[in-house]
C-alpha positions as a LaTeX table, in Angstrom:
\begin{tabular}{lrrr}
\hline
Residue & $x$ (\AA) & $y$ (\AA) & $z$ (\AA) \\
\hline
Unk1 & 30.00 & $-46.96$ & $-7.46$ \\
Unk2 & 30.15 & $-43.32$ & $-7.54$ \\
Unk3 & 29.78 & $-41.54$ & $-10.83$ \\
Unk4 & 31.60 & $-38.60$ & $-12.22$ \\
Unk5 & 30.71 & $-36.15$ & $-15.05$ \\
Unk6 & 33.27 & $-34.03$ & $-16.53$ \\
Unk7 & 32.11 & $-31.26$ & $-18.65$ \\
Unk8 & 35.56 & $-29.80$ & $-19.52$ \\
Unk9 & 38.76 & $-32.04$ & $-20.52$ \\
Unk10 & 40.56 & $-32.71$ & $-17.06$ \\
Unk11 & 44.39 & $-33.44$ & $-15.96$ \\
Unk12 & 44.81 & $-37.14$ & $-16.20$ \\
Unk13 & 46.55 & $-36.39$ & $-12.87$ \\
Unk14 & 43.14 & $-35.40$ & $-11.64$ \\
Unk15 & 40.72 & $-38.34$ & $-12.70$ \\
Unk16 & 43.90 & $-41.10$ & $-12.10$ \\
Unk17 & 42.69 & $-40.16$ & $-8.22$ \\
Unk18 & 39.85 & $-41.67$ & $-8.94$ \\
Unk19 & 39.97 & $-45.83$ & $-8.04$ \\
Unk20 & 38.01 & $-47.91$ & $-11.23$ \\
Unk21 & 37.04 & $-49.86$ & $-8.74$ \\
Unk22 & 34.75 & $-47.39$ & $-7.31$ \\
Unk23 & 34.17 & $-44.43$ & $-9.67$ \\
Unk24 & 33.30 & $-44.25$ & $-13.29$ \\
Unk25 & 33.86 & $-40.98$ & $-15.26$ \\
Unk26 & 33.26 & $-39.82$ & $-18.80$ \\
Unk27 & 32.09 & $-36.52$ & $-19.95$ \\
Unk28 & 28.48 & $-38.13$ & $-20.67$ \\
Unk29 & 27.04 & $-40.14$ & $-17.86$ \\
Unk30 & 23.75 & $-40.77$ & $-16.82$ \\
Unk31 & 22.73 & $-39.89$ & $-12.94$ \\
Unk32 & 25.92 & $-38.25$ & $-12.04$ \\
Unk33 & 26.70 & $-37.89$ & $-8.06$ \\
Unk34 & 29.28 & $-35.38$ & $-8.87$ \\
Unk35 & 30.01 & $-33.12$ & $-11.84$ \\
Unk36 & 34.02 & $-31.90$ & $-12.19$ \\
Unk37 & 33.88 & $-29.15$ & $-14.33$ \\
Unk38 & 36.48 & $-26.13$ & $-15.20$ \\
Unk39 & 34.72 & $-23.20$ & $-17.22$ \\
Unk40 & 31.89 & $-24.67$ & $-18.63$ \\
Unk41 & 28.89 & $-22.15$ & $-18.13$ \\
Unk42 & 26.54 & $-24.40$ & $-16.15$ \\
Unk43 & 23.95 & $-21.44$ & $-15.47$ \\
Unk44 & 21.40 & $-22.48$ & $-17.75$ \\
Unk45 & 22.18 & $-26.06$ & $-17.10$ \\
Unk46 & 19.15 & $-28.92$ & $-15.58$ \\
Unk47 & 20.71 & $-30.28$ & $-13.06$ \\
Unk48 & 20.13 & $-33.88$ & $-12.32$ \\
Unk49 & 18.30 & $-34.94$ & $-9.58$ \\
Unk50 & 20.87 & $-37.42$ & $-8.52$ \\
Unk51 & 23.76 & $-34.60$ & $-8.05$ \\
Unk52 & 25.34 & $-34.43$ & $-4.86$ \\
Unk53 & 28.32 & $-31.76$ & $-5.52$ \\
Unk54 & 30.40 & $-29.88$ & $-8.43$ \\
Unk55 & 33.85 & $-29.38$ & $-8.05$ \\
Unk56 & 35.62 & $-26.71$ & $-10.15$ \\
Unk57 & 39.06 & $-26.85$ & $-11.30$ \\
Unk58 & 39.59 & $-23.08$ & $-10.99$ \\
Unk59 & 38.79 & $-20.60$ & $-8.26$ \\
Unk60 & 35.99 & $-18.47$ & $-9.56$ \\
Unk61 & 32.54 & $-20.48$ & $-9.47$ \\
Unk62 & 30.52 & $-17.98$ & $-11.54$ \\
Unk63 & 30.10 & $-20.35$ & $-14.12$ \\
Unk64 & 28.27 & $-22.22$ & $-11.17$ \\
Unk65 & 24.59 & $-21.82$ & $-10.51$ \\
Unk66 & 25.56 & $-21.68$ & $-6.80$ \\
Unk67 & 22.30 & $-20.27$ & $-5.42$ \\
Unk68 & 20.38 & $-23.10$ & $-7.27$ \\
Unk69 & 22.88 & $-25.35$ & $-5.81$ \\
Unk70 & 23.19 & $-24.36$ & $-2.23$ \\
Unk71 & 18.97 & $-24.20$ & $-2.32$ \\
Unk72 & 18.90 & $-28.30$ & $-3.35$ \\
Unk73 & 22.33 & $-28.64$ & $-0.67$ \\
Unk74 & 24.37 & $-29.36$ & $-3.63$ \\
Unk75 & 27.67 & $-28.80$ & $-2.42$ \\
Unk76 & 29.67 & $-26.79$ & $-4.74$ \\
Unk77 & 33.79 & $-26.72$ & $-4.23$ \\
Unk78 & 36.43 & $-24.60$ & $-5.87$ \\
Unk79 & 40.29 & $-25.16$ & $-5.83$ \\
Unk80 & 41.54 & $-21.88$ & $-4.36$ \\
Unk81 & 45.39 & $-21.38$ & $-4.13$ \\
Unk82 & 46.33 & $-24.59$ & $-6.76$ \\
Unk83 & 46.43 & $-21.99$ & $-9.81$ \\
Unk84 & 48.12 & $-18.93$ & $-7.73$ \\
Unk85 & 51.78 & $-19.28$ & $-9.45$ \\
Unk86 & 50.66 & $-19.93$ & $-12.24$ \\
Unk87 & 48.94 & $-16.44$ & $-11.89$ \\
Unk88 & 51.40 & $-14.45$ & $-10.16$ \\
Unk89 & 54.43 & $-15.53$ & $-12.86$ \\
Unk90 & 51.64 & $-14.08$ & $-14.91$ \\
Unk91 & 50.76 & $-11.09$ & $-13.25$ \\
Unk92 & 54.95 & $-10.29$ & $-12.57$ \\
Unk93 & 55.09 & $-10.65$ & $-16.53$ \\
Unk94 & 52.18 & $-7.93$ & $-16.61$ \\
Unk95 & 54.37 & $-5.21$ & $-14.50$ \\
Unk96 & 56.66 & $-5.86$ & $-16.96$ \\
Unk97 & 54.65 & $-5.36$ & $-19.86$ \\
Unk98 & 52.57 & $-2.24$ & $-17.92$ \\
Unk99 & 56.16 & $-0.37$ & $-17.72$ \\
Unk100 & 58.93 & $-1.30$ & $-20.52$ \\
Unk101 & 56.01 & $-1.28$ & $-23.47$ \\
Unk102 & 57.58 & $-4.95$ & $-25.03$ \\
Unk103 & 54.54 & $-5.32$ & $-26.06$ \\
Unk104 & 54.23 & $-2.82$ & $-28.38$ \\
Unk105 & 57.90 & $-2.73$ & $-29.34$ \\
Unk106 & 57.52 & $-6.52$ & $-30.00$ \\
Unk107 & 54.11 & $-5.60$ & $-32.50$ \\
Unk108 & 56.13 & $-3.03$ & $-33.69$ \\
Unk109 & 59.59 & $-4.93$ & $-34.46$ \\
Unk110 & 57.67 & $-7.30$ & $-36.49$ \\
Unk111 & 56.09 & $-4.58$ & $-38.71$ \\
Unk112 & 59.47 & $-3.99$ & $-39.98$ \\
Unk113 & 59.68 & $-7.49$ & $-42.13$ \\
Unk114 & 60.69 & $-6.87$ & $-45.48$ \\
Unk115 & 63.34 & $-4.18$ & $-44.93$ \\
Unk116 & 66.12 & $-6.19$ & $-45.26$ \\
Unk117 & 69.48 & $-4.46$ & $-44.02$ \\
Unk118 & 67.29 & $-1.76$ & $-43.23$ \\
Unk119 & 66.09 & $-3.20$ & $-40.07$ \\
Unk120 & 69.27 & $-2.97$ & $-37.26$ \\
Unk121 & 68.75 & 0.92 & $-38.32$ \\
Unk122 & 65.58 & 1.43 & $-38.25$ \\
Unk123 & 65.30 & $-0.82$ & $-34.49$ \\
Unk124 & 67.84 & 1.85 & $-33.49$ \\
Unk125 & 66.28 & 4.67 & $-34.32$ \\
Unk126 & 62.55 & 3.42 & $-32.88$ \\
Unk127 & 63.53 & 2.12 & $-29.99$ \\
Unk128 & 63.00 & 5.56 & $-28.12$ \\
Unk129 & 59.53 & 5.17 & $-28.73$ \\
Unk130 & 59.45 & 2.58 & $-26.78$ \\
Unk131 & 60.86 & 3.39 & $-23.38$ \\
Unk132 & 59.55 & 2.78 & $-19.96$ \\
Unk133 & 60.19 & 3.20 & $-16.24$ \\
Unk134 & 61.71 & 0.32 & $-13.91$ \\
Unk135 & 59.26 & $-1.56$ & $-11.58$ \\
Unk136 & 61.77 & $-1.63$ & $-8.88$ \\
Unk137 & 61.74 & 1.52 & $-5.67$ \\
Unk138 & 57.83 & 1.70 & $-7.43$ \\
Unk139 & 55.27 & 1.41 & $-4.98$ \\
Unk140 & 52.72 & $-1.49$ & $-6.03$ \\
Unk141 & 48.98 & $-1.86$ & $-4.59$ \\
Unk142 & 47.74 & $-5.34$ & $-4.08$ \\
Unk143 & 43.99 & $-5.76$ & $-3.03$ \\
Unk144 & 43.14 & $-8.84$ & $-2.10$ \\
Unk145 & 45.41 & $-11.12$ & $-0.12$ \\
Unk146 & 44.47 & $-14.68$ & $-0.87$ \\
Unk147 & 46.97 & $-16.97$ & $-1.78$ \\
Unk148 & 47.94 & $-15.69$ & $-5.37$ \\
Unk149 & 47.38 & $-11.85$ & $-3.93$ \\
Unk150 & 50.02 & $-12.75$ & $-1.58$ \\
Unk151 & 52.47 & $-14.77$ & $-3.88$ \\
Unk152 & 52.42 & $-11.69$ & $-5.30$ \\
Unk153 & 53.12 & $-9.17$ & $-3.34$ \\
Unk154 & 55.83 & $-11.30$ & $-1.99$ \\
Unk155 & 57.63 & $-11.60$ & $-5.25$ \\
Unk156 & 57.03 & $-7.88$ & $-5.96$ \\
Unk157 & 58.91 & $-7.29$ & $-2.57$ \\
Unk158 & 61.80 & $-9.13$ & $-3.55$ \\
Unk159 & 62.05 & $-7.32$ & $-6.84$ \\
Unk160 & 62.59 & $-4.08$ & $-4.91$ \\
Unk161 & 58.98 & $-2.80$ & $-4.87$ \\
Unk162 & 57.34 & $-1.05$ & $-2.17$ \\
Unk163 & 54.02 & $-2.97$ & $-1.46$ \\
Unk164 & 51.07 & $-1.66$ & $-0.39$ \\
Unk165 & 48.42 & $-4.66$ & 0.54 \\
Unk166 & 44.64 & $-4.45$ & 1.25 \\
Unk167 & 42.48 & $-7.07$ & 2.69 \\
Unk168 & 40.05 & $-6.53$ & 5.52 \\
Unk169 & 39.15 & $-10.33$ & 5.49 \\
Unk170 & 42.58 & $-11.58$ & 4.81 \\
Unk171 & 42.91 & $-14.79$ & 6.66 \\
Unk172 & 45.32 & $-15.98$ & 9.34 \\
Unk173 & 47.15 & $-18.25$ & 6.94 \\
Unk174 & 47.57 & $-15.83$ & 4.36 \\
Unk175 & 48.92 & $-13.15$ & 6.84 \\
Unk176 & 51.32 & $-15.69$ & 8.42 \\
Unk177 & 52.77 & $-16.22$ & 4.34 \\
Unk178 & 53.17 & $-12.43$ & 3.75 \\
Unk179 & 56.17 & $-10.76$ & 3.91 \\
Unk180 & 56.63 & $-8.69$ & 7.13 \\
Unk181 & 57.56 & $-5.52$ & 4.57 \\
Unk182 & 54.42 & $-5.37$ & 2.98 \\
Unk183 & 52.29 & $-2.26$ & 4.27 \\
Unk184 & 48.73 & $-2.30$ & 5.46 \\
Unk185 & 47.15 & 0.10 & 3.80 \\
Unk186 & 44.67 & 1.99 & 6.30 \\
Unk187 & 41.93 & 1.77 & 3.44 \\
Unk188 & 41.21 & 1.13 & $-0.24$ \\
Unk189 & 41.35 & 4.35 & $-1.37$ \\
Unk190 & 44.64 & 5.14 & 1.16 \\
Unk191 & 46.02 & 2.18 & $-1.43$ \\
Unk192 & 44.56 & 3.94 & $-4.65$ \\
Unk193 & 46.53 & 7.54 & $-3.37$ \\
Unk194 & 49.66 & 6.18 & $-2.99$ \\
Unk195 & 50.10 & 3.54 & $-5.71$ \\
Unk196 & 52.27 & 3.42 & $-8.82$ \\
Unk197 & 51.12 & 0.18 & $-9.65$ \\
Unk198 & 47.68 & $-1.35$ & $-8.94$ \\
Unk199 & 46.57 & $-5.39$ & $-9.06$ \\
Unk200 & 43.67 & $-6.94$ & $-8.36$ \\
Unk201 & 43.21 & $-10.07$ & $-6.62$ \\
Unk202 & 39.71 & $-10.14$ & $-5.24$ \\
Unk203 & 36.63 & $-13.03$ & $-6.10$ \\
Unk204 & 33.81 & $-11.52$ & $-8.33$ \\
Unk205 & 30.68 & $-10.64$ & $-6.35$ \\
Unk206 & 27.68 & $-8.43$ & $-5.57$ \\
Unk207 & 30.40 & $-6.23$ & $-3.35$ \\
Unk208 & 32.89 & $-6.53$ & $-5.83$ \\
Unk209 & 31.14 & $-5.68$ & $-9.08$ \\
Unk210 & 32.26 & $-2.22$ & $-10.74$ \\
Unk211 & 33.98 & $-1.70$ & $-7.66$ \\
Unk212 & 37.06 & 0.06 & $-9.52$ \\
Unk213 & 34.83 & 2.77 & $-11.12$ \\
Unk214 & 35.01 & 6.63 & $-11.48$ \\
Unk215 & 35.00 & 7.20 & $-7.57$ \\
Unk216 & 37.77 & 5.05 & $-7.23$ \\
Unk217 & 39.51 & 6.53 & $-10.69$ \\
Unk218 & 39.79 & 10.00 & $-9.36$ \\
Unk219 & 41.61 & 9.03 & $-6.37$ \\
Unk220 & 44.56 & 7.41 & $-8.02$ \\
Unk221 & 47.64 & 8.96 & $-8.76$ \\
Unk222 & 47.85 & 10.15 & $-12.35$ \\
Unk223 & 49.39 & 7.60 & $-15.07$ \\
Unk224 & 49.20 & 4.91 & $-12.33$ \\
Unk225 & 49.33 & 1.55 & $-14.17$ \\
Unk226 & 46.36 & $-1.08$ & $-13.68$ \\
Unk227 & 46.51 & $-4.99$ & $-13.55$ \\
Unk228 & 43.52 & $-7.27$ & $-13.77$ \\
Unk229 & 44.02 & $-10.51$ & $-13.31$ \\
Unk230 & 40.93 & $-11.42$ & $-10.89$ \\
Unk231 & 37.54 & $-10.67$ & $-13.39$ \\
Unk232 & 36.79 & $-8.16$ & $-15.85$ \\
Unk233 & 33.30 & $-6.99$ & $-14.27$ \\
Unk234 & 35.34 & $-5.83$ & $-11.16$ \\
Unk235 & 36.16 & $-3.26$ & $-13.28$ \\
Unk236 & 33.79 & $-0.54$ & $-14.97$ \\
Unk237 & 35.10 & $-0.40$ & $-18.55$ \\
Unk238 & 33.10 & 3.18 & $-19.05$ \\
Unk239 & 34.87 & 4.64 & $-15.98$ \\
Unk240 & 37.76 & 3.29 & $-16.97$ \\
Unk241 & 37.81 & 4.73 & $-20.67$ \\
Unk242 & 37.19 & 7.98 & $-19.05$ \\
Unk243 & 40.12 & 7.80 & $-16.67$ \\
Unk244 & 42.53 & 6.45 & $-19.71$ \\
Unk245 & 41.33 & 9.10 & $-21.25$ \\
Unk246 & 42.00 & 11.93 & $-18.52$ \\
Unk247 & 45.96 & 10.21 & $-18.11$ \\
Unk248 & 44.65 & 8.81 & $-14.97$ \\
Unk249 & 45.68 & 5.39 & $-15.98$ \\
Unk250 & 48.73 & 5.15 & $-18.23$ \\
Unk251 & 48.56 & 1.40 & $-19.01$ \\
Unk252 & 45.75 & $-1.63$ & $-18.59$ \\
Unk253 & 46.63 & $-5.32$ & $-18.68$ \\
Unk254 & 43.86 & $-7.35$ & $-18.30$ \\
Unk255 & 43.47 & $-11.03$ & $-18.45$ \\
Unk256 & 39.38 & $-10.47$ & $-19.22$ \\
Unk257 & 39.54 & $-8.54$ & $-22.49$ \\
Unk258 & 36.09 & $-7.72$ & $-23.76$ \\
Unk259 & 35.13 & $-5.93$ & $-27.15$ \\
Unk260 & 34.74 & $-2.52$ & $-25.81$ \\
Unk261 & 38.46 & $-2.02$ & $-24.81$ \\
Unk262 & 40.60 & $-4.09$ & $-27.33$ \\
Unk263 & 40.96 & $-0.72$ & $-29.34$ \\
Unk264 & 42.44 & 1.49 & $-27.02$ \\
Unk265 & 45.78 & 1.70 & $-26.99$ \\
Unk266 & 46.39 & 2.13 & $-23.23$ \\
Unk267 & 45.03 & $-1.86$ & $-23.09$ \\
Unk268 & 47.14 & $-4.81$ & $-23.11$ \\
Unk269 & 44.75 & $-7.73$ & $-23.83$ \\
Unk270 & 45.69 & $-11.20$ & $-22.31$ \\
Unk271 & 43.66 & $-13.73$ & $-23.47$ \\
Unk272 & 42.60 & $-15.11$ & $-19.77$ \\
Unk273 & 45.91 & $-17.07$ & $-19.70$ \\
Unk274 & 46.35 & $-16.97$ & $-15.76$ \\
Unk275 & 45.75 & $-20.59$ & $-15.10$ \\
Unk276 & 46.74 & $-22.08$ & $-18.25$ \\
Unk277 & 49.44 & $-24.11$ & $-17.43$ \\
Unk278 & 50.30 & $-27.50$ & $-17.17$ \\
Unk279 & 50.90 & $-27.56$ & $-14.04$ \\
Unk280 & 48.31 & $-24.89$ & $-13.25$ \\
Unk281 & 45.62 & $-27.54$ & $-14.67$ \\
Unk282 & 47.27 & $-30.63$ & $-12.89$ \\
Unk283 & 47.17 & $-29.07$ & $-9.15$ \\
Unk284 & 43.70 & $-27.81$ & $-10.04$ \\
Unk285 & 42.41 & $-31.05$ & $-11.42$ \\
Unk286 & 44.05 & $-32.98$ & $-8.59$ \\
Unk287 & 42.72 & $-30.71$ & $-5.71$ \\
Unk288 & 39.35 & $-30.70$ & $-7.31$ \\
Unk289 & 39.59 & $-34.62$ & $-7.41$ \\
Unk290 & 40.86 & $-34.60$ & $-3.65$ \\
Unk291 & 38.12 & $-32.49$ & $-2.15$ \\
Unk292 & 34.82 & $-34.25$ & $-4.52$ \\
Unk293 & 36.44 & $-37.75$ & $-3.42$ \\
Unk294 & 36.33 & $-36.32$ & 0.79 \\
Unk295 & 32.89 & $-35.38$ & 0.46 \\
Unk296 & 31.31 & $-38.45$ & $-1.88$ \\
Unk297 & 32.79 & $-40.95$ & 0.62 \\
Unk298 & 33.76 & $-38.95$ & 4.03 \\
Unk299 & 31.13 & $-36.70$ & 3.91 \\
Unk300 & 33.50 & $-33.66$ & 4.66 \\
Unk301 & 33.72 & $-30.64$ & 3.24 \\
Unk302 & 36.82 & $-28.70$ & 2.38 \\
Unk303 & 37.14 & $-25.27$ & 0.30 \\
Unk304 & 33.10 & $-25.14$ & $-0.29$ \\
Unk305 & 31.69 & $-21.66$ & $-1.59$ \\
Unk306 & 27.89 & $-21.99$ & $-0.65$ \\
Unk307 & 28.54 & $-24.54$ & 2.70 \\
Unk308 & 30.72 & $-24.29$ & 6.20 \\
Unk309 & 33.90 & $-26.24$ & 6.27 \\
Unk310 & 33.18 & $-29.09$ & 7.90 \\
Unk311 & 35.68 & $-31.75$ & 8.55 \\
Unk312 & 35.40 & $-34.82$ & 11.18 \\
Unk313 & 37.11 & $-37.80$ & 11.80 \\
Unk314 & 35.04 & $-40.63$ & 11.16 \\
Unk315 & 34.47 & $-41.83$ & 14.71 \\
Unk316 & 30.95 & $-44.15$ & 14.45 \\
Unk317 & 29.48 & $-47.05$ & 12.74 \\
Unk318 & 27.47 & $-44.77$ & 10.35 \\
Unk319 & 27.62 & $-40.92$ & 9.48 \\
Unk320 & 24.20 & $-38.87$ & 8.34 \\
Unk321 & 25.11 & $-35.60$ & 7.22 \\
Unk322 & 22.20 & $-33.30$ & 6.79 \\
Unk323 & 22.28 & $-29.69$ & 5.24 \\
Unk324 & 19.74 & $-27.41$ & 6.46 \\
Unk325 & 18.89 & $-23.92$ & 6.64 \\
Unk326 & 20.77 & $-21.76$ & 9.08 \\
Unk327 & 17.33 & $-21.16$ & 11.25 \\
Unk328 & 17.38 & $-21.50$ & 14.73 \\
Unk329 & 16.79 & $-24.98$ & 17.16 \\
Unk330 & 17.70 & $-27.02$ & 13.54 \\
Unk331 & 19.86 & $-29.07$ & 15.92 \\
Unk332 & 16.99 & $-29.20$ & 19.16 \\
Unk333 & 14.96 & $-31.23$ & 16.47 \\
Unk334 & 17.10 & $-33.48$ & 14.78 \\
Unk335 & 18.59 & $-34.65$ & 18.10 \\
Unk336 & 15.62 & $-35.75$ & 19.81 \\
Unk337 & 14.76 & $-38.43$ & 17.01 \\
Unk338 & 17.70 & $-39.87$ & 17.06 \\
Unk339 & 17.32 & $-40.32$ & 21.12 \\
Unk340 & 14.01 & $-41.34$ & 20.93 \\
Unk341 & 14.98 & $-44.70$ & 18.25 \\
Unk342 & 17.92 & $-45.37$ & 21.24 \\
Unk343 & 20.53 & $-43.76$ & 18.59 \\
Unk344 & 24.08 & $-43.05$ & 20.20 \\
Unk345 & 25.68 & $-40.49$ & 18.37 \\
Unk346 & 29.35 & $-40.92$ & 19.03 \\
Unk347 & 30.46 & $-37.35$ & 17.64 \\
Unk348 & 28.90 & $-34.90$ & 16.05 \\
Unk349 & 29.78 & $-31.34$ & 14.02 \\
Unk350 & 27.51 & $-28.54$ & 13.23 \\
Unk351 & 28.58 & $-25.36$ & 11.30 \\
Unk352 & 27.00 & $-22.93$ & 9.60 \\
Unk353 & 27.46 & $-20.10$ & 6.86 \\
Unk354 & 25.11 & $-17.70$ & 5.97 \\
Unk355 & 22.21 & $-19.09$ & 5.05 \\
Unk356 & 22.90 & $-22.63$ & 5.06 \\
Unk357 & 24.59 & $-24.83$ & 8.08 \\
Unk358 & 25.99 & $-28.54$ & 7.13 \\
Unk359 & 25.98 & $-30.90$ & 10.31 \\
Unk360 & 28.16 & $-34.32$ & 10.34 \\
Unk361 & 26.59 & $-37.24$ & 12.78 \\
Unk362 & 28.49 & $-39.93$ & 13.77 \\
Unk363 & 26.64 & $-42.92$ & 15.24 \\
Unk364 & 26.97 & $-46.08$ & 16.44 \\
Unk365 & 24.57 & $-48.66$ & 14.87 \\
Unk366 & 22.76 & $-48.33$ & 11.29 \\
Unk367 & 19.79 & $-45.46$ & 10.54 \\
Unk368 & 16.87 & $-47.13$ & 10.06 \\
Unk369 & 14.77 & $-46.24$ & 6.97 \\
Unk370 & 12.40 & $-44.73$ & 8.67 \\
Unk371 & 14.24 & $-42.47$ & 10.87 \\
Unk372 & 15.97 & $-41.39$ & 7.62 \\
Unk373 & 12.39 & $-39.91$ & 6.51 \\
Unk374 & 11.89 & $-38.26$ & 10.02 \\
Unk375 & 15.40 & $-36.36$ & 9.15 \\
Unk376 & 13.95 & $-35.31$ & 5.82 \\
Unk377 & 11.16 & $-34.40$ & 6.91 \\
Unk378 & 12.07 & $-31.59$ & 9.52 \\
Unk379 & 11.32 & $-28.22$ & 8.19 \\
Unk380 & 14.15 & $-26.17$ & 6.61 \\
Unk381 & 16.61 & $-29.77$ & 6.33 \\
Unk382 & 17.76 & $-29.64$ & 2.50 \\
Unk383 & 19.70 & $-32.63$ & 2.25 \\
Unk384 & 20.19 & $-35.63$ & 4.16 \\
Unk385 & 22.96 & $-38.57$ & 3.48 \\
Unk386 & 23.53 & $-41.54$ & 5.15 \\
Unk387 & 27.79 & $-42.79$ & 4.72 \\
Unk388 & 28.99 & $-46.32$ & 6.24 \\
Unk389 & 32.16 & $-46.13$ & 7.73 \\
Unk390 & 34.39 & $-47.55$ & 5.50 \\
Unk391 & 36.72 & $-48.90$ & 8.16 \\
Unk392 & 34.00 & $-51.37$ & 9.09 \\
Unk393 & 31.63 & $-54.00$ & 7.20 \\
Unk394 & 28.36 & $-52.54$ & 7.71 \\
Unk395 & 26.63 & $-53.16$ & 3.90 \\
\hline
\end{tabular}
């Protein structure tokens, strides 16, 4: 019996994946193997000795203590992709609200309550205030093509836009799924020059942090219009003040307001509603579900952000997965025990990712308890699990 804590409320869709018969979930549980969480900061959080993976509804994992994990070969999983419409619908309602100002003519409409007969008047005579340029013939930047930066740039093409696209890790998949009139843009800043529109679609790191700042400002054409619907640290909110403030950027929409912006007029405050959707939460809840469930039972690993993909058909008797330290002849000294105790492995699977490597071992036969403590006891192995197959009756 494998057990689950949630520390956010998750899609019924999501935790019906999970079989009574061999998981039990609640948000308090004692000894959890696996923790399903959504934004719940878990940075300060003891984590349990018993834990064997977190799964995050969501795509961003900074929430996560993924260091701490990936050090104890906690596996920690994200859901990229199942919240990307969800995201784009939002982010095409942002263009919209970046150019035609309904925003403000919306806040500004309502002021008029109480005027009686007044108001048909007075909405003709303000609504020149309150003009604002087509999105279509505009030319829109997109950095980061991932699934929701491509979804879209791919609905911005079909509204007429010209789209500009950076990536210079964009995947194979993701560049199969883009539109073949989307433009490469030679370079970051070659995107910043030309763009009327800019949107950000990148994950919040050490390389990503403040990377929109007062360098990047003063390349951009003047009264370009800036989305943010990736994190709000991406963005410097001093160097952007400044550039408001110069006319370099007309209009912000950001899904990450924070204190020190909400007052300037140029911003157009979304209260982080990307994802929230009910069918947003459902795909995210359900993936999440999908990819904990491969690992706890299968030992695979699908959409991990601190351990290799590592996926293998369950070929032997038995499967020991081990996570180690990505340090050289990790594999020229697990081996050898196994041959020496007459082991067969039937198929094996190493992989690796910066600092860490996952291996999966099939073998025929059962490990025997003390060639389980030989594994753990190599020098830079983290983790070591043993999984029976479940197509067979070993106990």
């Amino acid at each position: 019996m494998f057990k689950i804590q949630t520390l956010n409320k998750i899609s019924p869709r999501g935790l019906a994946l999970l079989p009574p018969e061999r998981y039990e979930h609640a948000s308090e549980i004692v000894n959890p193997d696996a923790i399903l969480v959504r934004s719940q900061n878990m940075l300060d959080m003891e984590l349990p000795a018993s834990l064997r993976a977190i799964a995050r509804a969501g795509a961003g994992v900074n929430n996560i203590p993924v260091q701490k994990c990936s050090e104890r070969g906690i596996v920690v999983f994200n859901t990229p992709g199942a919240n990307a419409n969800a995201v784009k619908e939002l982010v095409l309602a942002g263009l919209l609200l970046a150019s035609r100002k309904v925003y403000q003519g919306i806040t500004w409409a309502k002021s008029l309550a109480g005027k009686g007969d007044e108001v048909p008047q007075l909405v003709e005579k303000g609504k020149s205030n309150f003009e604002g340029p087509e999105i279509m013939g505009k030319k829109l930047g997109v950095i980061g093509l991932g699934a929701t930066g491509v979804m879209v740039a791919n609905a911005a093409d079909a509204l007429g836009m010209e789209v500009i696209g950076f990536d210079p890790f964009v995947s194979v998949d993701a560049a199969w799924r883009l539109s073949r009139t989307v433009r490469k843009a030679l370079s970051i800043d070659h995107l910043l020059a030309e763009s009327d529109y800019i949107t950000l679609h990148v994950p919040l790191n050490d390389t990503t942090r403040g990377r929109i700042n007062r360098d990047k400002f003063e390349v951009m054409k003047k009264g370009v219009r800036l989305l943010n619907f990736a994190r709000a640290e991406i963005v410097n909110t001093d160097d952007l003040k400044e550039a408001i403030k110069k006319g370099i950027v007309a209009v912000y929409v950001t899904d990450f307001p924070t204190d020190d912006i909400l007052s300037l007029d140029a911003v157009i405050p979304i209260p982080h509603l990307g994802a929230s959707t009910p069918e947003s939460e459902e795909n995210c809840a359900m993936m999440a579900v999908s990819q904990l469930r491969d690992y706890l039972e299968l030992g695979n690993i699908t959409n991990s952000v601190n351990f290799p993909e590592c996926v293998l058909p369950f070929s032997g008797t038995q499967r020991i997965t081990i996570a180690n330290k990505n340090i050289p002849n990790m594999i020229g000294q697990i081996t050898p025990i196994l041959a020496a105790e007459h082991i067969n492995i039937a198929d094996m699977l190493n992989k690796s990712r910066g600092d860490y490597a996952y291996n999966i071992i099939d073998i025929d036969g059962t490990l025997p308890e003390p060639v389980l403590k030989k594994l753990q006891a190599i020098d830079g192995v983290i983790m070591v699990r043993v999984i029976n197959n479940p197509s067979n009756s070993v106990s």
